[in-house]
Legacy VTK file of the C-alpha trace (Angstrom):
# vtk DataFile Version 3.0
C-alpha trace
ASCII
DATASET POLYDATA
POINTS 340 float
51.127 11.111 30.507
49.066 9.742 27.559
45.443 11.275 27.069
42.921 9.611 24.931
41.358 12.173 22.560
37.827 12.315 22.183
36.124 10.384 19.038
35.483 12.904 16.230
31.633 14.127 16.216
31.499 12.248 12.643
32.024 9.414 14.362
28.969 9.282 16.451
26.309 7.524 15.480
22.109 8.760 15.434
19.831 7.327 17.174
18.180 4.759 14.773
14.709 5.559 13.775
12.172 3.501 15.845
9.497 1.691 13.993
6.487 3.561 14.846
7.778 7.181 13.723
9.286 5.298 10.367
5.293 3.805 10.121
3.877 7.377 11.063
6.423 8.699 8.385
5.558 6.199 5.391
2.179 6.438 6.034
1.922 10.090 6.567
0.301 12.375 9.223
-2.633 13.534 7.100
-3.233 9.685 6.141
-3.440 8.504 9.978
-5.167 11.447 10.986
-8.074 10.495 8.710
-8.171 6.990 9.587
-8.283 8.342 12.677
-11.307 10.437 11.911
-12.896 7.673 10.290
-12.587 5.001 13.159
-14.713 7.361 15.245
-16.917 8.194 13.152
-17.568 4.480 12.756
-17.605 4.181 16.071
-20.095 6.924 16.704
-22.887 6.250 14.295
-22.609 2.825 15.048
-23.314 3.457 18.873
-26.305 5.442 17.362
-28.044 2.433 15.398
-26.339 -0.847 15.161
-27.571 -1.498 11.262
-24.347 0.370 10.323
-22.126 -2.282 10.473
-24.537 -4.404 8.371
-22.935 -6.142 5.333
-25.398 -4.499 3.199
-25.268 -1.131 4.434
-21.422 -1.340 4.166
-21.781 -2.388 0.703
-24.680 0.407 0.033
-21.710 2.635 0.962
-19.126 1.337 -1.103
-21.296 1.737 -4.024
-22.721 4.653 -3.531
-19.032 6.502 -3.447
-18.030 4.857 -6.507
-19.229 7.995 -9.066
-18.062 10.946 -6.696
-14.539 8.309 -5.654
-13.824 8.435 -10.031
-14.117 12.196 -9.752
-12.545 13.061 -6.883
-9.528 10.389 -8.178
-9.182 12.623 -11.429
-10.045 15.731 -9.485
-6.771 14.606 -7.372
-4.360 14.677 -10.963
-5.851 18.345 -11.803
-5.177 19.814 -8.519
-1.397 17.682 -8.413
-0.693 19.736 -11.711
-1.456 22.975 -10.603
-5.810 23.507 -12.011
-9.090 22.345 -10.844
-11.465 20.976 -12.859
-15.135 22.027 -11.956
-17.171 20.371 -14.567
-16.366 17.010 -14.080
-20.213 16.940 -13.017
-21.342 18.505 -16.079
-19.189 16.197 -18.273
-20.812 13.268 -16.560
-24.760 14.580 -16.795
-23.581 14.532 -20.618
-21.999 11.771 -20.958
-24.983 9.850 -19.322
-27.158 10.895 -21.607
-25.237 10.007 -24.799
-24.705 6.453 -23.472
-28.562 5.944 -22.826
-29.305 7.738 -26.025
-26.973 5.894 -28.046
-27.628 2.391 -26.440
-31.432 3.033 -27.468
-30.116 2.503 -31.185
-26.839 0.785 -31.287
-26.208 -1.073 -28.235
-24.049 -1.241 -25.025
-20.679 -1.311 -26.581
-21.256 1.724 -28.976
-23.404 3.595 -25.917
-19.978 3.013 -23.881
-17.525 4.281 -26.737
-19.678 7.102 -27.660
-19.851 8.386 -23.990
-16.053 7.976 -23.517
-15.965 9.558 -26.474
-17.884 12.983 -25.157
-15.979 13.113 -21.863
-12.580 12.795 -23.697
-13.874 15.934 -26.298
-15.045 17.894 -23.527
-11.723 17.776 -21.502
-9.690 18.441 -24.483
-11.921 21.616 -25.185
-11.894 22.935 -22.164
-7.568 22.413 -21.762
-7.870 24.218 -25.155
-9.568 27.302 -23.437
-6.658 26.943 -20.942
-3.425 26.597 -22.764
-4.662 28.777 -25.980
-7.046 30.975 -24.905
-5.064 31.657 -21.704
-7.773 31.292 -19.441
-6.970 30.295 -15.645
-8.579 26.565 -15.157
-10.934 28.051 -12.804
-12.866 30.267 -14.716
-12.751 28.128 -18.012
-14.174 24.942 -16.329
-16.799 26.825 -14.808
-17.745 28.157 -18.091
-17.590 24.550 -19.576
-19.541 23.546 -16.080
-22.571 25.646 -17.248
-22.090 25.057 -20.900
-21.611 20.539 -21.074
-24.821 20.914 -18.271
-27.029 22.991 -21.001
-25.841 20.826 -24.114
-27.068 18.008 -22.026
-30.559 19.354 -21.342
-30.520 20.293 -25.102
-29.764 17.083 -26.700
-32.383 15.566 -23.978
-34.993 18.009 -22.947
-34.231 18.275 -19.613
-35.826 14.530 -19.486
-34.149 11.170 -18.503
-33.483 9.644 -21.611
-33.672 5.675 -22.768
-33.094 2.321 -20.860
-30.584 0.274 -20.134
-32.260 -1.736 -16.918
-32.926 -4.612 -19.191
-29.158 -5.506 -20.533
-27.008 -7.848 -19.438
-23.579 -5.401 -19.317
-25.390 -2.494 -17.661
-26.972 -4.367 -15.346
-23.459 -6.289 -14.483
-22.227 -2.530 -14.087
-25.037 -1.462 -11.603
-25.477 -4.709 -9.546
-23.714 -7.647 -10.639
-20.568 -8.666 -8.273
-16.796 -9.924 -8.487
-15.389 -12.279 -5.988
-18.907 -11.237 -3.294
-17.557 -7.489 -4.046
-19.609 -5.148 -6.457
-18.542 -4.663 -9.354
-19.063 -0.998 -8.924
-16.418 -0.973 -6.157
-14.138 -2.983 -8.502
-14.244 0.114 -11.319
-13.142 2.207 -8.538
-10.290 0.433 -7.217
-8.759 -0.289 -11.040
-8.943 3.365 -11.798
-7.593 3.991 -8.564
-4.779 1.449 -8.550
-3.495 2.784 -12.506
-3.917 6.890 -11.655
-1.798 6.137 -8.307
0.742 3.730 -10.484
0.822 6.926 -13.145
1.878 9.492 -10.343
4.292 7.517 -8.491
6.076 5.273 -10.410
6.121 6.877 -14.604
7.758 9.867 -16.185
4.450 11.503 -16.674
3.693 11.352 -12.984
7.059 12.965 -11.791
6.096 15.747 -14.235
2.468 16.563 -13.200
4.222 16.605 -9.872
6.579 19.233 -11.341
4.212 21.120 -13.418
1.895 22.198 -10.358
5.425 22.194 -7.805
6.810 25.183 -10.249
5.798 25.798 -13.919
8.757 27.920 -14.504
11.470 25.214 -13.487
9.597 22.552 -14.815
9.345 24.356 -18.348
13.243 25.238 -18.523
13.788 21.622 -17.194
12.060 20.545 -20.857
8.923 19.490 -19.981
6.289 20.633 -22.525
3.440 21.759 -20.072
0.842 22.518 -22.725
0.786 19.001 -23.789
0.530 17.962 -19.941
-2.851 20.436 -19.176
-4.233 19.338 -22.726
-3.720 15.059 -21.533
-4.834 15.708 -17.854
-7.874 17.653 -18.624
-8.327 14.884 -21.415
-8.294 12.260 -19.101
-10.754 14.776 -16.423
-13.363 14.766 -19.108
-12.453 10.778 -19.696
-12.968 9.606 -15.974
-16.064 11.790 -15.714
-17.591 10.412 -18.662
-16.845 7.213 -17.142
-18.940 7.757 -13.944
-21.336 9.190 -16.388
-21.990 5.448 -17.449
-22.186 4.643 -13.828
-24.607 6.883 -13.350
-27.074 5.721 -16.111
-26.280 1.767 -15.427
-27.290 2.770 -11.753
-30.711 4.671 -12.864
-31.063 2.758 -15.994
-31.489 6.130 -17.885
-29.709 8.523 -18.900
-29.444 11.834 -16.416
-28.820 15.458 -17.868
-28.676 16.668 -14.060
-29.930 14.270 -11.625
-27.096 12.106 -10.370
-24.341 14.345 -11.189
-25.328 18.036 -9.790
-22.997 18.800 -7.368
-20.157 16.225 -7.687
-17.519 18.227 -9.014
-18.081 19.955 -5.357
-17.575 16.626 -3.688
-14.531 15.997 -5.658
-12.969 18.966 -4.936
-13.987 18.194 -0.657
-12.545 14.659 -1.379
-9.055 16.055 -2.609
-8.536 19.122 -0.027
-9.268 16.827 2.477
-7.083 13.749 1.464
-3.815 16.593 1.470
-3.865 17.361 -1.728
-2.777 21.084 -1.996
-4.497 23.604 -3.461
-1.856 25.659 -5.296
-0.789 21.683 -6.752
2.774 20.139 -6.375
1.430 17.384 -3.013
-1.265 14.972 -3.238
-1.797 11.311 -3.268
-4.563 8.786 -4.390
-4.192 7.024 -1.240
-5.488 10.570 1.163
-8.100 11.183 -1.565
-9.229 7.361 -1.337
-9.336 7.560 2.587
-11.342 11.439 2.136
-13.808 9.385 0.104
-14.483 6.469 2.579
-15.172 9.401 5.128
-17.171 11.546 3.204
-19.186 8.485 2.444
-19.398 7.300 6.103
-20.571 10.686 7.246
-23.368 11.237 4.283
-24.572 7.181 5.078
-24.637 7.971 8.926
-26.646 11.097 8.501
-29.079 9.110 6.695
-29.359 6.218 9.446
-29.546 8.827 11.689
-32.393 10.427 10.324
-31.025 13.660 9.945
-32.407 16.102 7.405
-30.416 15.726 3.972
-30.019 19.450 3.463
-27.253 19.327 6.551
-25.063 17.303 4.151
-24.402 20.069 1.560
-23.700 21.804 5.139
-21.529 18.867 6.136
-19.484 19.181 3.158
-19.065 22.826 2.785
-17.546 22.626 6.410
-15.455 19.971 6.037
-13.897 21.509 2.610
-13.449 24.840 4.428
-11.625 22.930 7.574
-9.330 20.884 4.978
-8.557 24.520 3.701
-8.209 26.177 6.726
-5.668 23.144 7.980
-3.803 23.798 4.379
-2.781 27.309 5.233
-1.978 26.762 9.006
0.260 23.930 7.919
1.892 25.912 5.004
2.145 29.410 7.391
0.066 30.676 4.191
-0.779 34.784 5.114
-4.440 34.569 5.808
-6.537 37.470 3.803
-7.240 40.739 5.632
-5.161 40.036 8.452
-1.111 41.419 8.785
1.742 38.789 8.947
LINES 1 341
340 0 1 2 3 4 5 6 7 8 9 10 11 12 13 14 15 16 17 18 19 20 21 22 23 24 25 26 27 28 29 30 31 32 33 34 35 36 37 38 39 40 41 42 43 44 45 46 47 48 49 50 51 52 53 54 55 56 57 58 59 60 61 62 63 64 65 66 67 68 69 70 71 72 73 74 75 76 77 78 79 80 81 82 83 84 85 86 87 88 89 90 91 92 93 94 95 96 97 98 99 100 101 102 103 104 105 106 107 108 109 110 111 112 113 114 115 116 117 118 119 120 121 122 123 124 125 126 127 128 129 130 131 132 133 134 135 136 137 138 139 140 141 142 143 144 145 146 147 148 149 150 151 152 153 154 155 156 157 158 159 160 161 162 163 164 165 166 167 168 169 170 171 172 173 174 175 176 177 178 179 180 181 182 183 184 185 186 187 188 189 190 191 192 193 194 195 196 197 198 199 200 201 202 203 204 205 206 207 208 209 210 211 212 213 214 215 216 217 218 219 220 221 222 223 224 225 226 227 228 229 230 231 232 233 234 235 236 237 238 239 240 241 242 243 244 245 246 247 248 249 250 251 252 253 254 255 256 257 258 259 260 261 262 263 264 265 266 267 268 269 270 271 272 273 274 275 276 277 278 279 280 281 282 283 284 285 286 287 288 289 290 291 292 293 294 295 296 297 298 299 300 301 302 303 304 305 306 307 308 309 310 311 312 313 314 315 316 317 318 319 320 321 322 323 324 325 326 327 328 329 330 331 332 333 334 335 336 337 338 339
């Protein structure tokens, strides 16, 4: 009597992967789940007052996330590689005011230069404090926070400084548009599109990845980490100085403090809440992008809403304490004070 032996468990095949969990897993969970968030937000202000969805307001809010979207996009790279940057706000307030100041005597294309100029300085001093005076990132950014925020109030007297309303480039910057989009929004989505092209698709990237992932491996694998903090916190100060120049085309002056207090906050919100981790190694411009658009929606809607603006700085302080919270629930993270 013949039997027929069973096909080898090799042999059998899985159960293909159907199309919505290979969307859900391209896209990512943190991704959908702020769409998600942001739908019904949408959805809820707009049940509140109807002038939400107007073209303008949409583009109000579009612009008016462009300067804390550049931070929070460079904020993202810092966090990636293991630091945190927290005065990107600072950086900006200064680099403001050199632009107006130096556009007052030499013009928009030296005021630009000389700004980007400032930002790049100030990043490279404060990666200095980091890689050679061995200071953690925190502490030595909040030391340049306070210092780059008093230089500017030095060099300026606490006082808005020149004006740039009346030329043709700043006022392009601040209002002008691209295609019916502003050209505001456009700044944001280049820097965007090259920072997310940097991290997933170059050398450097995959090493920034690395670098905050595990110093240790990453240094015996050959990667030279001191020249990695020194070019990310050069390109921090860079990308701040740049929304810097926002800032001032948008007032028309430059701003020591008003327009940039509290962005490096917002940043840092933005990035926790678009996944990146904390402790570095995860992150991606797309979460960070999406963290922006909600961040912006929420602050708008309050406004329509005619809710007091002190519950923003509320709003936000929540929202980075949730993204937080979520972090360490999803990571099984030991929570302080309480046993395993």
């Amino acid at each position: 009597m013949t039997t027929t032996a069973a096909p080898p468990a090799s042999t059998t095949h899985a159960r293909p992967e159907g199309r919505i969990a290979r969307a859900v897993r391209t896209v990512g969970v943190q991704n959908l789940s702020l769409v998600a968030a942001i739908i019904v937000l949408v959805v809820a202000i707009g049940s509140q007052n109807s002038a939400f969805f107007l073209a303008s307001n949409l583009k109000t809010i579009g612009m008016a996330v462009t300067i804390s979207g550049l931070l929070a996009l460079v904020q993202t790279v810092v966090i990636i590689m293991g630091g945190i940057d927290l005065s990107v706000g600072s950086v900006a307030g200064l680099a403001s005011v050199t632009s107006a100041m130096v556009f007052m005597n030499a013009g928009a294309p030296a005021s630009i230069a000389a700004a980007l100029a400032v930002g790049a300085v100030c990043g490279l001093i404060s990666g200095c404090i980091v890689v050679f005076g061995r200071v953690t990132p925190m502490i030595a950014t909040l030391a340049a926070l306070i210092a780059y925020k008093g230089v500017a109030q030095l060099v300026s007297n606490g006082r808005a400084q020149g004006y740039t309303g009346a030329d043709s480039f700043y006022v392009f910057l601040a209002r002008g548009t691209l295609l019916g989009v502003p050209t505001l929004i456009w700044v944001l989505v280049l820097v965007a599109a090259l920072i997310h092209v940097m991290l997933s698709y170059t050398r450097m990237g995959r090493n920034i990845y690395a670098v905050g992932g595990n110093d240790t491996a990453a240094r015996l694998s050959g990667v030279n980490i001191n020249r990695y903090i020194l070019g990310v916190f050069v390109l921090s100060g860079t990308i701040a100085a740049l929304a810097g120049i926002l800032i001032t085309a948008r007032t028309g002056s430059g701003q020591p403090v008003s327009g940039s207090e509290g962005l490096e906050f917002q940043s840092i919100t933005a990035a926790a809440l678009g996944g990146v981790a904390l402790r570095g190694g995860k992150g991606s411009i797309g979460g960070t992008i999406l963290a922006v658009i909600l961040l912006g929606i929420l602050l708008n809607g309050m406004s329509l809403l005619g809710v007091n603006p002190f519950w923003q700085n509320v709003a936000q302080g929540t929202l980075l304490v949730a993204a937080v919270v979520i972090q360490q629930v999803r990571n099984g993270e030991r929570r302080v004070g309480l046993p395993k």
